[in-house]
N, C-alpha and C positions, 0 to 999 in steps of 0.2 A: 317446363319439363319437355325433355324430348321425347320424338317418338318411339326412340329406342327404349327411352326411360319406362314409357306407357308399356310397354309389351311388357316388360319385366315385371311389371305390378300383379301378382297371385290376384284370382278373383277374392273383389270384395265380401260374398255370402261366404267363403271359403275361408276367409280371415275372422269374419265374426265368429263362426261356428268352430274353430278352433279357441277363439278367444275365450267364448263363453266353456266350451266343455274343463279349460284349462283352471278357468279359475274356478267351479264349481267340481271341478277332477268326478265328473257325470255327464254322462252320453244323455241319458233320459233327462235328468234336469236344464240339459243345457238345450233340448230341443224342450221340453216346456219354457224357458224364457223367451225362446226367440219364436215359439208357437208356431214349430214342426213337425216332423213325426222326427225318433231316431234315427233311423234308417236315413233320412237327409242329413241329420249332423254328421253321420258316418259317412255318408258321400261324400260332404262337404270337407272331410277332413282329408279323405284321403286323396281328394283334386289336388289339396296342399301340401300333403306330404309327395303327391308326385312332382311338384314344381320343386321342394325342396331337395328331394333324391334322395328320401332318409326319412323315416319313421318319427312323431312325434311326441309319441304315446307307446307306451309298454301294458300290452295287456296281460292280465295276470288272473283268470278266471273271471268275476263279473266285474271286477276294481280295475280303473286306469292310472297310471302314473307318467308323468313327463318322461320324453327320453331327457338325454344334454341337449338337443337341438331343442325340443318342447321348450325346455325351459327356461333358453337362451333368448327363445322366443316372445314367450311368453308377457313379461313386465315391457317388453316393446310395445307390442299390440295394446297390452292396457292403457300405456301413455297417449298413444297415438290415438285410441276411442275416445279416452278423455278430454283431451284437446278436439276432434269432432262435437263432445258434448257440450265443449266451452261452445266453438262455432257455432250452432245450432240456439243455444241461449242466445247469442248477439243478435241472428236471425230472428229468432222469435220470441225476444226477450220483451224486456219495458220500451223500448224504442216502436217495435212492432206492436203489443199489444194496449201501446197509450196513445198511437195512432188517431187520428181525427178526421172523418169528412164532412167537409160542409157545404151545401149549397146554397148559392144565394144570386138574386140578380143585378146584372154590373153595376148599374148605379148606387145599390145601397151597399156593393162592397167597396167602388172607389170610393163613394163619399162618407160612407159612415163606418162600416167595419173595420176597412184596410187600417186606419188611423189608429184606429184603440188598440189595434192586435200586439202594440211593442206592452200595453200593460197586460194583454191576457198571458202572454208570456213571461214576464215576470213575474206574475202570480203563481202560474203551471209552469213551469219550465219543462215538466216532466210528458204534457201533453202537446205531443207535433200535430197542427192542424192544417189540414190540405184543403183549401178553399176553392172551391169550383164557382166560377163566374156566368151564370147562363140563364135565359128565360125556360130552358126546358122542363119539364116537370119532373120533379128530381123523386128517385125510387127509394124514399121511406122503409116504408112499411116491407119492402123489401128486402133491406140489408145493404142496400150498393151506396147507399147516404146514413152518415147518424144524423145529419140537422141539416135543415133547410126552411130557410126564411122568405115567406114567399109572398108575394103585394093581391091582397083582394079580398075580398065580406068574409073570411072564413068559411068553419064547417066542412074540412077538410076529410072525405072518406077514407079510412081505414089507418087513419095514425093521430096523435095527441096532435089537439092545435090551441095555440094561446096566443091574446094581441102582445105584439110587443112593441109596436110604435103608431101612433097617427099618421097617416102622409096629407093630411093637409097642408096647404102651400102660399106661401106668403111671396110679397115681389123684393126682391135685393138688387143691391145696385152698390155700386163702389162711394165712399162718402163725395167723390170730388161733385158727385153729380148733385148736389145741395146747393152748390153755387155755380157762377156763372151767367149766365144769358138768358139761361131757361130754370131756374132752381125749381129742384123738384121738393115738392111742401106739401101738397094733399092731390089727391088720385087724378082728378081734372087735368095737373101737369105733364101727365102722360102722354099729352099730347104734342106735345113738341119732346118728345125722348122718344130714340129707337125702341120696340119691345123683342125681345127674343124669347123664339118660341121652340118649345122640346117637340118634334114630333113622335108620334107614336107609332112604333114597328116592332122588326125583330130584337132589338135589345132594350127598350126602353115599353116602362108600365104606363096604361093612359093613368091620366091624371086631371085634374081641371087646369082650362085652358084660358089666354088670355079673354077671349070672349064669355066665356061663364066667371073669370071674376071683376071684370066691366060691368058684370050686367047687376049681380050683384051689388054690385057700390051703386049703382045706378047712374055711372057716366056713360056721358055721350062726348060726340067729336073728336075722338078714338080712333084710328083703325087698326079693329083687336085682328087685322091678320096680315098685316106689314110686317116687315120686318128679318131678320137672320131663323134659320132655322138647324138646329142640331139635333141626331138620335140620340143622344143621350146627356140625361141633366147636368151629369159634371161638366159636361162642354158649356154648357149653357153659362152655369154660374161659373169658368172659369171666365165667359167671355165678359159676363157681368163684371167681375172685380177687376177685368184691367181696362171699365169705363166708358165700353163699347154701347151700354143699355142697359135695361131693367130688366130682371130676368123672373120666372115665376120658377120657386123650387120648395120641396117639403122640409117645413121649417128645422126636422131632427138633419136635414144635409146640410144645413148653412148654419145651424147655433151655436159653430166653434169661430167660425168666419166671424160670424156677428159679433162673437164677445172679444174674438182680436182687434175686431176696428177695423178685419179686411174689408167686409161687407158692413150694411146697414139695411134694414130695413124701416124704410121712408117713411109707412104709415102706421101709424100706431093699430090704428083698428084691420091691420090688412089679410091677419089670416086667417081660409076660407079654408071649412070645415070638409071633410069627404066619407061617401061610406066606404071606402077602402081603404085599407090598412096592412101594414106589416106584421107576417106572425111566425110564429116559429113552428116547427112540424117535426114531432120526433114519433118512434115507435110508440103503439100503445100505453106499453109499459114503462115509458121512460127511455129506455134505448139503455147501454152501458155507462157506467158508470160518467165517463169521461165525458158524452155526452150530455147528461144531465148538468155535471160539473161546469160544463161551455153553454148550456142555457140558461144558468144560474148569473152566470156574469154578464151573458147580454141583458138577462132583465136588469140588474144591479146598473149596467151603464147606461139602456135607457131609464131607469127611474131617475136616475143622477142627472140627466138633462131636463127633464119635464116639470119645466118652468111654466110658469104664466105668460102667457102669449102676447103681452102686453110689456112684456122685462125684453122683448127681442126689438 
């Protein structure tokens, strides 16, 4: 539109308040819809009749009637609002109002969420979800997040919390490293294989580390702090499956790996337990619909993995 075009446009208050007086043919009702006094619908109208240069109403005692111009006018304006009304449904229709945000921290969205999301969507098609990737603490209880999955003991003040995964962490390694020069066969072999280690910062949750699970198995001749170091676990186990080392990750990030054959893990008895966990965080009450709908499927997908520790 030009700007020629723009000037030409009669004020918009000016076009309702004709529209509605026309099609209610009432000065007083059409400023009860629009919830103004009449005296504005009557200003309103005749801003419009002066852009028109002709009257658009015939008054006739307390009763108004279309002139020709009024009513020429008229079933335009109504098209024209209607289509507004369609506009404004698109705006703030099912699109807008099945809307989704989620928060969650990068690791458990690259390694565990991002993956499943092509089935939450075929499930929902109807729910668009905005997944926000970040250690921050995400506003709940506040409205600016419906869900957020967030790594620690629980006990979350001022919104619903429930576990929804273990992060206990087991070591993986790509199969080729079973044979060769140094086969890795029970925890002691560790010691002739590189370890990679996650450090812990701004995007990555602590975790046990290779020295708390050495100590635990109770080897020695080790050294738990050699080795490559990445901020975050997906690096780690990517660098694990292309044979680089043994990596330490939480067994719900690696149990699709494991079951392809990308990964393995080495020891049967290797995964070590933590009091920290993954949990889901909504409003008190459940949050909206859609959100409850999107908590409903993460438990359903973690239950669906939470195998015996001993099957990985």
């Amino acid at each position: 539109m030009s700007t020629d075009d723009a000037r030409r446009l009669p004020p918009l208050n000016s076009l309702k308040a004709f529209e509605a007086a026309a099609r209610k043919l009432s000065i007083s009702l059409a400023a009860k819809e629009l919830g103004v006094t009449p005296g504005a619908v009557s200003q309103q109208i005749k801003v419009l009749e002066d852009h028109a240069g002709a009257p658009l109403f015939r008054r006739d005692g307390g009763a108004i009637a279309l002139t020709e111009l009024g009513a020429r006018l008229q079933p335009v304006l109504r098209d024209a609002f209607e289509q507004l009304k369609r506009a404004a449904d698109i705006v703030y229709g099912p699109a807008g109002r099945h809307s989704l945000t989620v928060s969650v921290p990068p690791s458990f969205a690259a390694r565990w969420l991002a993956p499943r999301m092509v089935r939450f969507s075929a499930e929902h098609p109807e729910i668009e979800v905005w997944i926000s990737a970040d250690m921050q603490l995400a506003d709940v209880a506040g409205g600016r997040v419906d869900v957020a999955v967030r790594y620690g003991t629980g006990g979350y003040p001022g919104v619903r919390s429930e576990l929804l995964l273990e992060a206990g962490v087991i070591p993986v390694c790509s199969p080729a490293l079973l044979t060769g020069k140094t086969p890795l066969r029970k925890p002691a072999d560790l010691a002739g294989h590189t370890l990679i280690h996650v450090a812990v910062g701004r995007v990555e949750e602590p975790r046990p580390d290779w020295k708390a699970w050495l100590k635990a198995r109770g080897v020695t001749g080790v050294d738990a702090a050699a080795g490559p170091r990445y901020d975050q676990t997906a690096f780690a186990i990517e660098d694990a499956a292309n044979g680089r080392g043994v990596a330490l990750a939480p067994r719900a990030f690696v149990a699709s790996d494991i079951a392809s054959g990308r990964l393995i893990a080495p020891f049967a008895d290797g995964y070590l337990a933590t009091s920290m966990a993954y949990h889901v965080l909504t409003r008190r009450n459940g949050g909206r619909e859609e959100a409850r709908t999107f908590v409903a499927w993460l438990r359903r997908e973690a239950e669906a993995e939470d195998g015996p520790v001993d099957e990985l």
